[in-house]
C-alpha positions in Angstrom: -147.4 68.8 160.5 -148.3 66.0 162.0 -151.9 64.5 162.0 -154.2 64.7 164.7 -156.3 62.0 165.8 -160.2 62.4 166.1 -161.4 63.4 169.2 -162.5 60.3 171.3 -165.7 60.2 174.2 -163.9 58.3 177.5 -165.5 55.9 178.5 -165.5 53.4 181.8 -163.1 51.6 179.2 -160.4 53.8 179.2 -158.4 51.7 182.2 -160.1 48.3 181.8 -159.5 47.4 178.2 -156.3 48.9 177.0 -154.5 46.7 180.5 -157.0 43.5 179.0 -155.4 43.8 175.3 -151.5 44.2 176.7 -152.6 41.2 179.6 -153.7 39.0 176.6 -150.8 40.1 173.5 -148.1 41.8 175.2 -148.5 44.8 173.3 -148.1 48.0 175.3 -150.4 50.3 173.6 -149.4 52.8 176.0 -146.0 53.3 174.6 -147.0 55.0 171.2 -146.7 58.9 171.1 -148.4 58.9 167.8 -145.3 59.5 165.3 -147.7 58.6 162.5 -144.5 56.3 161.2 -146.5 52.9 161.6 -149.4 54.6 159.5 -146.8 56.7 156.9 -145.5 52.9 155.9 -148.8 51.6 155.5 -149.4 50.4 152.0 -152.9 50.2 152.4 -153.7 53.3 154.5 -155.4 55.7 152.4 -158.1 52.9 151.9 -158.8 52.5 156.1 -161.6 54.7 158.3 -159.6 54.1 160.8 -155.3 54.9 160.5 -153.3 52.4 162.3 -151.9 55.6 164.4 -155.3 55.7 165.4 -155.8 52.5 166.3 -153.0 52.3 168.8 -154.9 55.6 170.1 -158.1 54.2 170.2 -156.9 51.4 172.3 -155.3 53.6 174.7 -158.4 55.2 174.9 -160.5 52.2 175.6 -162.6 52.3 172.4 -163.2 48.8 172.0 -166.3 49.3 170.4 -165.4 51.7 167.8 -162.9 49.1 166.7 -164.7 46.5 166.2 -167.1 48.5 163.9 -164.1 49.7 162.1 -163.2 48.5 158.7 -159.7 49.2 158.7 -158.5 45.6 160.3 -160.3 43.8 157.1 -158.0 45.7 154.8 -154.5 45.7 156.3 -152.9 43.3 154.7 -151.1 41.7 157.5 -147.6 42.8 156.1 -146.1 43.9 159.2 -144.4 47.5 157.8 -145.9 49.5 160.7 -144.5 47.0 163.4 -141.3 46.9 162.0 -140.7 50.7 161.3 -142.8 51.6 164.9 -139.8 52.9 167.3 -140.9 51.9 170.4 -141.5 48.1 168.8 -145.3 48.6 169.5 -146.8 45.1 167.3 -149.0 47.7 165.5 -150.0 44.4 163.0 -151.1 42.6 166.4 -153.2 44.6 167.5 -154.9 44.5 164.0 -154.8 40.8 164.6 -156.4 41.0 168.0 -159.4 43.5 167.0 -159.8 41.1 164.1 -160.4 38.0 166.6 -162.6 40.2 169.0 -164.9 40.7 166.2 -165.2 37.3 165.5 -165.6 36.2 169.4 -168.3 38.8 169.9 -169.9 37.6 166.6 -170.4 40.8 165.4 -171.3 41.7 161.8 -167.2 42.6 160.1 -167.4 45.7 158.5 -166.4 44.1 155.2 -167.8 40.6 155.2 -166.2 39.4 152.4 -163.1 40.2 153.7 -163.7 38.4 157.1 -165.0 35.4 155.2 -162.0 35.4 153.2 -159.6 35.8 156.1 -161.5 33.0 158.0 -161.6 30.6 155.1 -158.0 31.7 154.1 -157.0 30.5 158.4 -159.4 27.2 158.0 -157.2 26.3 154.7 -153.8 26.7 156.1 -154.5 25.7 159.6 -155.6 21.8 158.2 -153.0 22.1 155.4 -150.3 23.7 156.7 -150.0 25.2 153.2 -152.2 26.8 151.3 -154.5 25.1 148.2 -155.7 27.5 145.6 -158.8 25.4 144.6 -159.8 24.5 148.3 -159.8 28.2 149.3 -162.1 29.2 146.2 -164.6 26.3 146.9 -165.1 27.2 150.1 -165.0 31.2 149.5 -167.5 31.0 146.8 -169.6 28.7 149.0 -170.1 30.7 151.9 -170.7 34.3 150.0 -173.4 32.4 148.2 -175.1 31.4 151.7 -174.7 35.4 152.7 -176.8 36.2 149.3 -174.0 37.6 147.7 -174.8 36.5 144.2 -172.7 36.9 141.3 -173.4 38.2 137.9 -172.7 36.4 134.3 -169.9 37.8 133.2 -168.8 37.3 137.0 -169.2 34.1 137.0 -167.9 33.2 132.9 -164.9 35.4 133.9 -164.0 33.1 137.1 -164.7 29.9 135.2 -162.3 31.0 132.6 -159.7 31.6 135.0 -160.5 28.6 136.7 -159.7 26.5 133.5 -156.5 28.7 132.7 -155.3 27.4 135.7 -156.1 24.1 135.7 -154.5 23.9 132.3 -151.2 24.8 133.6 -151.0 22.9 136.4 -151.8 25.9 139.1 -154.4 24.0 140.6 -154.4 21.0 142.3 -157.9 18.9 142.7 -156.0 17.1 146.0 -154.5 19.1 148.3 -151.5 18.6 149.8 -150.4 18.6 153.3 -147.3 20.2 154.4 -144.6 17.7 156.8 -144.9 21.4 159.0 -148.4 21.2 159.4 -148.6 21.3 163.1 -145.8 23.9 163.7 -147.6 26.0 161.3 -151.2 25.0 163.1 -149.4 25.9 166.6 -148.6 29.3 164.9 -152.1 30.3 163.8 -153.8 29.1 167.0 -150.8 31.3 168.6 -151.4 34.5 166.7 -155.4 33.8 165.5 -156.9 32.4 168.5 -160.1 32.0 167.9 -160.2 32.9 164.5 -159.3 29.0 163.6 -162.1 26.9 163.2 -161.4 22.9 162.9 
Protein backbone atom coordinates (compact mmCIF):
# COMPACT_ATOMS: atom_id res chain seq x y z
CA UNK A 1 0.00 0.00 0.00
CA UNK A 2 1.34 2.96 -0.93
CA UNK A 3 1.96 5.93 1.43
CA UNK A 4 -0.10 8.89 1.66
CA UNK A 5 1.17 12.23 2.01
CA UNK A 6 0.03 14.60 4.88
CA UNK A 7 -2.70 16.61 4.26
CA UNK A 8 -1.57 20.16 3.13
CA UNK A 9 -3.56 23.82 3.83
CA UNK A 10 -3.60 25.72 0.09
CA UNK A 11 -2.49 28.58 0.06
CA UNK A 12 -2.31 31.71 -2.48
CA UNK A 13 0.97 29.76 -3.25
CA UNK A 14 -0.37 26.92 -4.83
CA UNK A 15 -0.05 28.54 -8.66
CA UNK A 16 2.66 31.11 -7.94
CA UNK A 17 5.53 29.11 -6.53
CA UNK A 18 5.50 25.63 -7.93
CA UNK A 19 5.59 27.77 -11.92
CA UNK A 20 8.62 30.07 -9.92
CA UNK A 21 10.76 26.75 -8.93
CA UNK A 22 10.16 24.99 -12.65
CA UNK A 23 10.85 28.92 -14.20
CA UNK A 24 14.13 29.02 -12.20
CA UNK A 25 15.43 24.85 -12.35
CA UNK A 26 13.52 23.25 -15.04
CA UNK A 27 12.10 20.80 -12.84
CA UNK A 28 8.46 20.10 -13.48
CA UNK A 29 7.16 19.24 -10.10
CA UNK A 30 3.98 18.76 -11.67
CA UNK A 31 4.91 15.51 -13.34
CA UNK A 32 5.23 13.30 -10.11
CA UNK A 33 2.17 10.94 -9.32
CA UNK A 34 3.82 10.11 -6.11
CA UNK A 35 5.21 6.40 -6.88
CA UNK A 36 7.18 6.72 -3.61
CA UNK A 37 10.20 5.24 -5.89
CA UNK A 38 12.44 8.44 -5.42
CA UNK A 39 11.83 8.12 -1.58
CA UNK A 40 11.93 3.90 -1.46
CA UNK A 41 15.80 4.52 -2.89
CA UNK A 42 16.58 6.97 -0.45
CA UNK A 43 19.44 5.99 1.77
CA UNK A 44 18.79 8.45 4.21
CA UNK A 45 14.93 8.60 4.35
CA UNK A 46 13.98 7.14 7.51
CA UNK A 47 16.08 10.00 9.15
CA UNK A 48 13.93 13.11 7.16
CA UNK A 49 10.50 14.91 8.56
CA UNK A 50 9.81 15.47 5.44
CA UNK A 51 10.07 12.21 2.44
CA UNK A 52 11.35 13.34 -0.75
CA UNK A 53 7.83 12.05 -2.31
CA UNK A 54 6.60 14.65 -0.17
CA UNK A 55 8.63 17.18 -1.18
CA UNK A 56 7.87 17.01 -4.80
CA UNK A 57 4.12 17.20 -3.27
CA UNK A 58 4.73 19.98 -1.16
CA UNK A 59 5.98 21.96 -4.07
CA UNK A 60 3.07 21.19 -6.17
CA UNK A 61 1.20 22.40 -3.42
CA UNK A 62 2.90 25.73 -3.02
CA UNK A 63 4.29 25.05 0.53
CA UNK A 64 7.31 27.05 0.33
CA UNK A 65 7.32 27.77 3.76
CA UNK A 66 6.94 24.39 5.22
CA UNK A 67 10.11 23.63 3.26
CA UNK A 68 12.15 25.81 4.23
CA UNK A 69 11.53 24.86 7.95
CA UNK A 70 11.99 21.31 7.03
CA UNK A 71 15.05 19.39 7.96
CA UNK A 72 15.05 16.87 5.47
CA UNK A 73 17.18 18.95 2.74
CA UNK A 74 20.25 19.12 5.47
CA UNK A 75 20.30 15.43 5.53
CA UNK A 76 20.04 14.14 1.98
CA UNK A 77 23.10 13.50 1.04
CA UNK A 78 23.13 14.81 -2.40
CA UNK A 79 23.57 11.21 -4.00
CA UNK A 80 21.11 11.56 -6.65
CA UNK A 81 19.31 7.78 -6.22
CA UNK A 82 15.80 9.34 -6.24
CA UNK A 83 16.50 11.42 -9.57
CA UNK A 84 17.93 8.61 -11.24
CA UNK A 85 15.33 5.85 -10.32
CA UNK A 86 12.22 8.83 -10.59
CA UNK A 87 10.30 7.72 -13.93
CA UNK A 88 9.18 10.72 -15.15
CA UNK A 89 13.06 12.11 -14.71
CA UNK A 90 11.67 14.58 -12.07
CA UNK A 91 15.53 16.05 -10.57
CA UNK A 92 14.10 15.06 -7.13
CA UNK A 93 18.00 15.97 -5.75
CA UNK A 94 17.40 19.57 -7.31
CA UNK A 95 14.81 20.43 -5.91
CA UNK A 96 16.59 19.51 -2.52
CA UNK A 97 19.30 21.74 -3.86
CA UNK A 98 16.93 24.54 -4.59
CA UNK A 99 14.99 24.55 -1.11
CA UNK A 100 18.48 24.41 0.32
CA UNK A 101 19.53 27.81 -1.50
CA UNK A 102 16.02 29.40 -0.64
CA UNK A 103 16.89 28.96 2.88
CA UNK A 104 20.01 30.50 2.65
CA UNK A 105 18.63 33.60 0.43
CA UNK A 106 15.77 34.21 2.85
CA UNK A 107 18.37 33.84 5.75
CA UNK A 108 16.29 31.82 7.62
CA UNK A 109 17.50 29.77 10.73
CA UNK A 110 18.36 25.82 8.75
CA UNK A 111 16.72 23.34 10.58
CA UNK A 112 20.02 21.68 11.35
CA UNK A 113 22.66 24.38 11.59
CA UNK A 114 25.50 22.38 11.68
CA UNK A 115 24.63 20.75 8.70
CA UNK A 116 24.03 24.13 6.71
CA UNK A 117 27.30 25.33 8.07
CA UNK A 118 28.91 22.30 6.97
CA UNK A 119 27.34 22.34 3.47
CA UNK A 120 28.26 26.07 3.11
CA UNK A 121 31.84 25.77 4.27
CA UNK A 122 32.08 22.36 2.41
CA UNK A 123 30.78 24.85 -1.24
CA UNK A 124 33.26 27.88 0.02
CA UNK A 125 36.19 25.04 -0.01
CA UNK A 126 35.67 23.58 -3.32
CA UNK A 127 34.41 26.58 -5.07
CA UNK A 128 38.13 28.44 -4.34
CA UNK A 129 39.88 25.08 -4.73
CA UNK A 130 38.34 23.30 -7.17
CA UNK A 131 39.11 20.27 -4.96
CA UNK A 132 38.55 19.72 -1.71
CA UNK A 133 41.30 20.17 1.45
CA UNK A 134 40.63 18.20 4.50
CA UNK A 135 42.42 20.62 6.94
CA UNK A 136 40.87 23.83 5.32
CA UNK A 137 37.29 22.43 5.65
CA UNK A 138 37.84 21.52 9.46
CA UNK A 139 39.46 25.06 10.24
CA UNK A 140 36.82 26.70 9.02
CA UNK A 141 33.98 24.22 10.34
CA UNK A 142 35.25 24.29 13.84
CA UNK A 143 35.50 28.11 13.54
CA UNK A 144 32.17 28.99 12.72
CA UNK A 145 30.26 26.36 15.20
CA UNK A 146 32.36 28.03 17.83
CA UNK A 147 30.93 31.69 16.86
CA UNK A 148 27.27 29.88 16.98
CA UNK A 149 28.14 28.78 20.81
CA UNK A 150 28.37 25.34 19.96
CA UNK A 151 31.09 24.39 22.31
CA UNK A 152 32.77 21.20 22.48
CA UNK A 153 33.48 18.98 25.39
CA UNK A 154 37.07 17.30 26.47
CA UNK A 155 36.96 14.29 25.30
CA UNK A 156 35.46 16.06 22.14
CA UNK A 157 37.96 17.99 21.64
CA UNK A 158 41.20 15.22 22.73
CA UNK A 159 39.33 12.85 20.37
CA UNK A 160 39.57 15.33 17.24
CA UNK A 161 43.10 16.42 18.08
CA UNK A 162 44.08 12.82 18.05
CA UNK A 163 42.60 12.23 14.80
CA UNK A 164 43.98 15.35 13.69
CA UNK A 165 47.57 14.11 14.36
CA UNK A 166 46.73 10.46 12.89
CA UNK A 167 46.30 12.16 9.98
CA UNK A 168 48.86 14.43 9.72
CA UNK A 169 51.17 11.51 10.44
CA UNK A 170 50.26 9.81 7.36
CA UNK A 171 50.28 12.28 5.10
CA UNK A 172 46.15 12.79 4.84
CA UNK A 173 46.45 16.23 5.57
CA UNK A 174 47.89 18.83 3.72
CA UNK A 175 48.90 22.37 5.71
CA UNK A 176 48.79 24.10 1.84
CA UNK A 177 46.10 23.40 -0.21
CA UNK A 178 46.17 22.69 -3.51
CA UNK A 179 44.29 24.06 -6.39
CA UNK A 180 42.87 21.96 -9.01
CA UNK A 181 43.94 23.01 -13.11
CA UNK A 182 39.74 22.52 -13.25
CA UNK A 183 39.11 25.02 -10.82
CA UNK A 184 36.87 27.27 -12.77
CA UNK A 185 34.89 24.57 -14.63
CA UNK A 186 34.24 23.14 -11.31
CA UNK A 187 33.52 26.93 -9.80
CA UNK A 188 31.09 27.41 -13.04
CA UNK A 189 29.42 24.13 -11.85
CA UNK A 190 28.68 25.08 -8.18
CA UNK A 191 27.58 28.65 -9.03
CA UNK A 192 25.36 26.60 -11.81
CA UNK A 193 23.74 24.13 -9.35
CA UNK A 194 24.34 26.21 -5.75
CA UNK A 195 23.58 29.72 -6.70
CA UNK A 196 23.76 31.58 -3.98
CA UNK A 197 24.93 29.16 -1.69
CA UNK A 198 28.69 30.12 -2.87
CA UNK A 199 30.23 32.68 -1.03
CA UNK A 200 33.74 34.20 -2.43
Amino acid sequence: MHEKSPSLQLDRQIHVWPRAVAAETGIQASSCYQCLRCTNSCPVSAFMDIKPHQLVRYVQLGQREKLLECSSVWICLSCEMCSTYCPNEIDVAGLMDYVKNSVVASHKKPAEVEIALFHEIFLEVLHKYGRMNDLQLMQRFKLKTLLTGALPSYSELKKEMGLARELFERGRLKLMPERSRAAKEIRAILEQRHGKVISS
